[in-house]
C-alpha distance (Angstrom), angle and dihedral (degrees) to the residues before:
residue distance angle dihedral
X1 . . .
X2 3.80 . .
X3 3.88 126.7 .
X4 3.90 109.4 -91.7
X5 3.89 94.3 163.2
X6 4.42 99.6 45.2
X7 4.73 80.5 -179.6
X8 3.59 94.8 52.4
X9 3.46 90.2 40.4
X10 3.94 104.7 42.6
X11 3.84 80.4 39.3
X12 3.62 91.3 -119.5
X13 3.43 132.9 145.8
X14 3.80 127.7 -132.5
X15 3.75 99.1 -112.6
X16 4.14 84.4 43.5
X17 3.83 92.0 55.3
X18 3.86 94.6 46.5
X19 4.09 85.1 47.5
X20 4.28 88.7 54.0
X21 3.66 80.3 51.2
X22 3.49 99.7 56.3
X23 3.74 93.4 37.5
X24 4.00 85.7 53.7
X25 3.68 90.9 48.6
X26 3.34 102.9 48.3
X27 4.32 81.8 46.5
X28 4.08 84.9 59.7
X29 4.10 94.3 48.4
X30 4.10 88.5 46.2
X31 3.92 95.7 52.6
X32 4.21 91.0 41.2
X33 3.39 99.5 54.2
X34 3.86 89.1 43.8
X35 3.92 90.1 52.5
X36 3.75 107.0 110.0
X37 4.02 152.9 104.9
X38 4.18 90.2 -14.2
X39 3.93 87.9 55.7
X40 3.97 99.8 44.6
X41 3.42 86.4 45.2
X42 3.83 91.0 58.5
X43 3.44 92.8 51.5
X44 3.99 99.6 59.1
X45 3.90 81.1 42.0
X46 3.98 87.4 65.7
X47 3.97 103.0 24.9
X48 4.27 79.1 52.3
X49 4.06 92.8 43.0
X50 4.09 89.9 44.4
X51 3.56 90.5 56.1
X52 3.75 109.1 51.5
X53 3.89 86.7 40.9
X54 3.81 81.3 57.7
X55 3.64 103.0 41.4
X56 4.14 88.2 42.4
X57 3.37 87.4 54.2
X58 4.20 96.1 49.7
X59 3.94 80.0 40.8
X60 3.69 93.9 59.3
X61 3.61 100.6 42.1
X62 3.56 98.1 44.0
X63 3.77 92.1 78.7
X64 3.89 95.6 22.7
X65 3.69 109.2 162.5
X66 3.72 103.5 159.7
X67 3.77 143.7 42.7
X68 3.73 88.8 -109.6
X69 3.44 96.5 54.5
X70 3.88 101.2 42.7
X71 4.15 83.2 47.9
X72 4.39 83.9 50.6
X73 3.83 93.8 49.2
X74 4.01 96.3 39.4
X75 3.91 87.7 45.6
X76 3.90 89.8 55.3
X77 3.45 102.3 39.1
X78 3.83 87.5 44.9
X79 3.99 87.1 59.8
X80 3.39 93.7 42.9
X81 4.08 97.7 52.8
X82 4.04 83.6 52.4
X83 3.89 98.1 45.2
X84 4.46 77.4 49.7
X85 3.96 102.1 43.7
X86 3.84 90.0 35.7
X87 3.87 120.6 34.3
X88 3.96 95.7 20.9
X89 3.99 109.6 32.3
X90 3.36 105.3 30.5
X91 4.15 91.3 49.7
X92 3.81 98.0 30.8
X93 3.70 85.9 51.0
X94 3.36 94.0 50.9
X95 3.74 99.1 53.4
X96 3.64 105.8 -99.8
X97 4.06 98.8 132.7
X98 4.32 94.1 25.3
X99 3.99 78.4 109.8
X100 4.06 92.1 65.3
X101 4.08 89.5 64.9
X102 3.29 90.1 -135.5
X103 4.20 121.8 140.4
X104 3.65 93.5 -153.1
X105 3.95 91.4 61.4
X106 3.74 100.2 30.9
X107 3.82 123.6 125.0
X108 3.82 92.7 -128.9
X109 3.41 96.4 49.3
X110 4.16 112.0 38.2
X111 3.63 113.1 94.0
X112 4.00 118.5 -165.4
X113 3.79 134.9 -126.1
X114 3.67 96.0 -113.2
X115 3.95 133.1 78.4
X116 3.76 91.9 -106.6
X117 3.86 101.1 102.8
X118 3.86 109.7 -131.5
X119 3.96 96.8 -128.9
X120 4.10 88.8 67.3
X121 3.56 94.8 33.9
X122 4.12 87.5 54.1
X123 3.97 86.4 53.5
X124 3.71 110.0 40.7
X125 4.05 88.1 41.0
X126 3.69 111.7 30.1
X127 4.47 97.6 22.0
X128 4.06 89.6 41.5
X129 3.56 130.2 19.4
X130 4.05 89.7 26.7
X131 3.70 83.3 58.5
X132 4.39 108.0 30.9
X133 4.40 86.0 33.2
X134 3.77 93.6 -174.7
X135 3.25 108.8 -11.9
X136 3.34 116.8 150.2
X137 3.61 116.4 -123.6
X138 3.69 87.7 11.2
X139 4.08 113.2 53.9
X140 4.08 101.0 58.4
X141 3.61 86.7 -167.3
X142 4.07 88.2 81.6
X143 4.03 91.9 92.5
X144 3.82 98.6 -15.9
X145 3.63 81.5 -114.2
X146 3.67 96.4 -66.2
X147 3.57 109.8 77.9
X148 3.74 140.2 39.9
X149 3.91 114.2 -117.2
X150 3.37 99.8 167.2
X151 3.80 139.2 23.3
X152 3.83 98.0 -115.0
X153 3.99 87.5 88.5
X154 3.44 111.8 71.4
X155 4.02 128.8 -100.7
X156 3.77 102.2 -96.6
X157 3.97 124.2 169.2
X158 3.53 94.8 -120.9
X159 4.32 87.5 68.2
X160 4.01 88.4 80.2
X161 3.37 92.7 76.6
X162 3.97 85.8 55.3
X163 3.79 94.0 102.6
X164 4.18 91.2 47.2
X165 3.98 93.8 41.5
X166 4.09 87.5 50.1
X167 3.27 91.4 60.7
X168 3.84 103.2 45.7
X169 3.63 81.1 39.2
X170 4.06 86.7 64.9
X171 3.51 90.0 44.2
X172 3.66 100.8 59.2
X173 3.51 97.7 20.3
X174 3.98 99.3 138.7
X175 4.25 82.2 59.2
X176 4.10 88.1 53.0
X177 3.49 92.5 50.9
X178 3.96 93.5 40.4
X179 3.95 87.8 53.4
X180 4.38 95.9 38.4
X181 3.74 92.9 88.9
X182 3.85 100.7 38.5
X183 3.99 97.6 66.9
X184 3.87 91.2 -156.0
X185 3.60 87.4 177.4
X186 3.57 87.4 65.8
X187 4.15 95.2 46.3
X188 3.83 84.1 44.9
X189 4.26 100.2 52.6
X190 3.64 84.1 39.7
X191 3.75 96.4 -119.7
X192 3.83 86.5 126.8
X193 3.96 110.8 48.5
X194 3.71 111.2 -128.6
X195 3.57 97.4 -122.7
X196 4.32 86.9 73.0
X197 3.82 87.7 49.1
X198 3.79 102.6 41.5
X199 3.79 98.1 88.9
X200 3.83 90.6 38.8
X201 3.71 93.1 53.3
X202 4.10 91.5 44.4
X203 3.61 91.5 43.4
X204 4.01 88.0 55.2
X205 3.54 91.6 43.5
X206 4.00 97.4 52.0
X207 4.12 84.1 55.7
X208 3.37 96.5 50.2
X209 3.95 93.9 48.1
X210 3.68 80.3 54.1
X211 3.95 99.5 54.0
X212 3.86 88.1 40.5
X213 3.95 91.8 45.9
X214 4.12 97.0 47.9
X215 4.03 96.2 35.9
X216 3.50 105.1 33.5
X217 4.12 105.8 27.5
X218 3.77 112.3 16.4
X219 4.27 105.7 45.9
X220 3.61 83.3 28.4
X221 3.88 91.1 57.0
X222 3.66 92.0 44.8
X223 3.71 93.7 64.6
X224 3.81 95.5 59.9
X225 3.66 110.8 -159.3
X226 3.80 97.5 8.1
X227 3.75 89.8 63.0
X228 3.60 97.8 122.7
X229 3.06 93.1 47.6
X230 3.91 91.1 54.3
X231 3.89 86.8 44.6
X232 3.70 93.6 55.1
X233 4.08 88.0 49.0
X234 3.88 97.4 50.7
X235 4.31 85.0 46.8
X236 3.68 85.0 49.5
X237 3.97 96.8 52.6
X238 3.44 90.9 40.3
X239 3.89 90.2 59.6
X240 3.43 94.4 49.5
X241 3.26 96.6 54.7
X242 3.43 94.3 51.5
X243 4.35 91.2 48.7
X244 3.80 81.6 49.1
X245 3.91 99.9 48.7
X246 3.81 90.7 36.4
X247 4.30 92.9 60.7
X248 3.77 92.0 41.5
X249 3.55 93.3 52.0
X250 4.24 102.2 43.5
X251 4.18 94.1 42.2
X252 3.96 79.9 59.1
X253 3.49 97.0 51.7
X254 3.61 106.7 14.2
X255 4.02 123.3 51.3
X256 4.18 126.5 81.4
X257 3.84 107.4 -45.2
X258 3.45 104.6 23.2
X259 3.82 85.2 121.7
X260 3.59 124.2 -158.0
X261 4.05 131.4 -140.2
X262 3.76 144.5 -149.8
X263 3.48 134.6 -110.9
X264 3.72 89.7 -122.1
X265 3.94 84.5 62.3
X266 3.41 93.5 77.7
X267 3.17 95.6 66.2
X268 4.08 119.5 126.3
X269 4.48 76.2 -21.1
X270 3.90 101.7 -178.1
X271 3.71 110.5 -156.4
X272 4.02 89.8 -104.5
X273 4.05 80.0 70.6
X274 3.54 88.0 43.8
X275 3.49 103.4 59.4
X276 4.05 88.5 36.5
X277 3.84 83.7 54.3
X278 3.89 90.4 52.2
X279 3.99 88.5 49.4
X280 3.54 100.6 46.7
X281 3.71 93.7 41.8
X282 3.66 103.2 56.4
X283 3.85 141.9 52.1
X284 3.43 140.8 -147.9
X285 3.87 136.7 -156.9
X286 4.13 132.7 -150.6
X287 3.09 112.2 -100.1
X288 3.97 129.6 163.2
X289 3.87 123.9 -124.4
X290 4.09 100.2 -85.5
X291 4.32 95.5 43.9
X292 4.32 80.4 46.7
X293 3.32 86.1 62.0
X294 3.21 99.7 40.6
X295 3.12 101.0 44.9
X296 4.23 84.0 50.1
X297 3.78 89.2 -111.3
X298 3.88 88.8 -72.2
X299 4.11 87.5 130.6
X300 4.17 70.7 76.4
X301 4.11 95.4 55.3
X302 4.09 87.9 133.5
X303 3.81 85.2 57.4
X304 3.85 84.0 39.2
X305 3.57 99.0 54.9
X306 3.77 90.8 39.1
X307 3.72 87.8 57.6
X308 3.60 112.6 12.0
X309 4.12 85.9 172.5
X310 3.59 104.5 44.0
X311 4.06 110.1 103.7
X312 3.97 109.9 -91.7
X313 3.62 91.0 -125.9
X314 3.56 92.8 73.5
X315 3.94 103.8 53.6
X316 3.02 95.1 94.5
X317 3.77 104.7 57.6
X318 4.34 75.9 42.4
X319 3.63 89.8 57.3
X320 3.74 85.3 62.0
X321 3.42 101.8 60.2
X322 3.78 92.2 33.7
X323 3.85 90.3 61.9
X324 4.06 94.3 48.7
X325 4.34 81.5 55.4
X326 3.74 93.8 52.6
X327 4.17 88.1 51.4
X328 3.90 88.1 41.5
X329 3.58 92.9 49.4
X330 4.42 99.2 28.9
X331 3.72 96.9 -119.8
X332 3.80 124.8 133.1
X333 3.78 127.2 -104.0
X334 3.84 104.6 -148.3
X335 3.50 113.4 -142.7
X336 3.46 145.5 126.9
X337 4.07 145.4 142.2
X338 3.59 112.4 -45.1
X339 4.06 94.3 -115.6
X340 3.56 91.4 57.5
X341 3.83 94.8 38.4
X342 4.22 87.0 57.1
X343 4.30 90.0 34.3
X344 3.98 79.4 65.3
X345 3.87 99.4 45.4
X346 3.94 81.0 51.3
X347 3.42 96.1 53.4
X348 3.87 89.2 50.4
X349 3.74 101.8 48.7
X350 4.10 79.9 44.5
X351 3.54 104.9 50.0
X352 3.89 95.2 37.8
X353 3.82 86.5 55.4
X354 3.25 84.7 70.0
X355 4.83 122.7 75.6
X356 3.60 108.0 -95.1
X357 4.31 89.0 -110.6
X358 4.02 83.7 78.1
X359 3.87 96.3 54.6
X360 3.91 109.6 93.3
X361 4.37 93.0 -162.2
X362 3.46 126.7 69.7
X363 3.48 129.7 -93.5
X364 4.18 85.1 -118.0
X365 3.90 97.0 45.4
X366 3.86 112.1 28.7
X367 3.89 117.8 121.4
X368 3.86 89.9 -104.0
X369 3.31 100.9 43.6
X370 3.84 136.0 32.3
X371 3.50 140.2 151.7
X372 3.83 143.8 -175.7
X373 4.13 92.5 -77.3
X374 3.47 92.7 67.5
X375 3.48 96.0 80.6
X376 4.10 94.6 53.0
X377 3.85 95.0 96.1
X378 3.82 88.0 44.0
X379 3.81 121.8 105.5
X380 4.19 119.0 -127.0
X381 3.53 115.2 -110.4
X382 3.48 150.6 112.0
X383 3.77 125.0 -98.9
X384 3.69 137.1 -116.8
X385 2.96 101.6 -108.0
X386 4.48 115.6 122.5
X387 3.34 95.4 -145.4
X388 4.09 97.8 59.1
X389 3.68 87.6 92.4
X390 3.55 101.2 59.3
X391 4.35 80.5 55.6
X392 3.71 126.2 90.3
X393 3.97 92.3 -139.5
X394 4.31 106.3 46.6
X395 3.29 92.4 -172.4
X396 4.32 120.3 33.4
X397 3.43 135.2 132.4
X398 3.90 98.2 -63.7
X399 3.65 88.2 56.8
X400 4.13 89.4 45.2
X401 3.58 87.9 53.6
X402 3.80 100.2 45.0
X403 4.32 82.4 49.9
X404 3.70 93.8 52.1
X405 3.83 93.6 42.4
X406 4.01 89.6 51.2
X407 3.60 83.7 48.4
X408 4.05 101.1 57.0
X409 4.05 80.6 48.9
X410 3.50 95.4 52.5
């Protein structure tokens, strides 16, 4: 099932973890003290480019009067919600620019154009699945509760709907992620009393009367008899956003090699293990300079996860450096395009739909879900590959995977 040993598994050992660690750290020091003028300076750039796409777009559709123009104004404002959910909230929120001292960019004080409220968005993303990434029973991002991503959770009827839920799931997603952190379902049963939930709930409620008001009522209003039309833009940009946000986020977390962990895991983790966890449980996808920004330099989520603080900007030039440790120390660096990134998650949510009697690989060596066991029928050795020598590990995971892959050929 799920990794429980993350050295046995990575083939690592102890002293080689605690040396990724340090190499890591010292990676973190090197890019803060280096943050500066060039990095501020990006930010205005953005906050300044987000909000004349934005305003261009209200502009536009304010006095809409063809097809042409409504398409104009919904395209821009569409780009501009993405550029505002992806590149600015999600990394202001999560502390990338705290360092500048300014209020305006501050963590604790940025609040997102979406209806997810920023206080649970801050805990159920940065608190918990920043800190348990893929854990099951732990990260609640592995399904969002409604879909089974790996074969750790047990077959239950309700998964056939997987493949329809996924896709009303990317749909709405800014409502799934409004609702993760609430648990409802608890407030509803009545295993958590009311009184906890109240503010939650109210607090959610206030932001949503605030998306609903300023989308749906107040621009809308403004363009008089085209309303509408202005109504049916907004809903438009909003789902786009959410289609957007939805594939960025699962071709991090959810195609081949995005491994997941146990529980048991965490136990005595030393933050060597951590960062390894945070490599081995994500995935990236190319992506050239305009779709990393759009896509708020989440086609870097190893990088991300790595350094969930670090400005965005600078993933990239991370990514780098990342990718010379994962040859130094034989570990994979999952990427690939963004098509076949997402054809993967597919093929998860699809194939998990299904009872485990119709899945052909074991529950220890299947695409989506591996652990430390599969590599008991596998022979020692190191692989072919020339350029093991110039490595400080010959023979890690990379070189485990390319054996076991020649192997299924042979």
């Amino acid at each position: 099932m799920a990794i429980t040993d993350i050295n046995t598994y990575a083939h690592l050992s102890e002293a080689d973890v605690a040396a990724l660690g340090r190499e890591l750290d010292a990676l973190r020091r090197e890019v803060e003290a280096d943050r500066g003028a060039r990095d501020a300076k990006y930010l205005r750039r953005t906050i300044t480019a987000q909000r004349v796409l934005e305003a261009a777009g209200r502009l536009v559709l304010w006095n809409n009067r063809s097809r042409t123009e409504w398409l104009a104004g919904t395209a821009l404002l569409s780009v501009a919600k993405i550029i505002e959910n992806m590149e600015l909230g999600h990394n202001v929120m999560h502390g990338q620019w705290d360092w500048m001292n300014d209020p305006e960019v501050h963590s604790s004080s940025w609040e997102w154009d979406m209806v997810c409220a920023a206080p649970h968005w801050k805990h159920s993303h940065n608190v918990v699945h920043h800190k348990y990434t893929n854990v099951w029973g732990m990260d609640e991002d592995l399904g969002y509760k409604v879909m089974r991503v790996t074969r750790d959770e047990p077959w239950q009827p309700k998964h056939l709907g997987g493949p329809f839920i996924n896709i009303f799931l990317a749909a709405t997603f800014e409502w799934g992620i409004a609702l993760h952190d609430l648990d409802l379902k608890e407030v509803v049963t009545g295993k958590k009393p009311w009184a906890e939930s109240r503010e939650e709930v109210l607090t959610f409620l206030r932001k949503v009367r605030r998306q609903m008001v300023k989308d749906y009522v107040l621009f809308p209003a403004l363009s008089g008899r085209r309303a509408p039309r202005t109504v049916g833009a907004n809903l438009t940009a909003n789902l786009v956003r959410n289609l957007w946000a939805y594939v960025v986020i699962f071709c991090g977390h959810f195609p081949d090699g995005a491994e997941k962990f146990t529980v048991e895991s965490l136990d005595d983790e030393t933050p060597g293990q951590w960062y390894l966890r945070q490599m081995l449980g994500t995935a990236n996808f190319r992506a050239g300079p305009a779709m990393a920004f759009m896509s708020g330099n989440l086609c870097y989520q190893i990088e991300h996860h790595l350094f969930p603080d670090l400005p965005s900007n600078r993933y990239a030039e991370i990514g780098e450096r990342v990718r010379q440790l994962c040859d130094e120390y034989d570990l994979p660096y999952t990427t690939g395009s963004l098509v076949g990134q997402y054809g993967q998650t597919l093929r998860t949510i699809w194939k998990l739909s299904l009872p485990d009697r119709f899945l052909r690989a074991t529950a220890d060596d299947a695409p989506e879900t591996a652990s430390e066991r599969r590599w008991a029928s596998m022979p020692e050795g190191t692989s072919d590959d020339p350029s093991r020598r110039t490595r400080r590990i010959q023979s890690g995971l990379r070189s485990a995977i390319a054996r076991r892959r020649q192997r299924v050929a042979a």
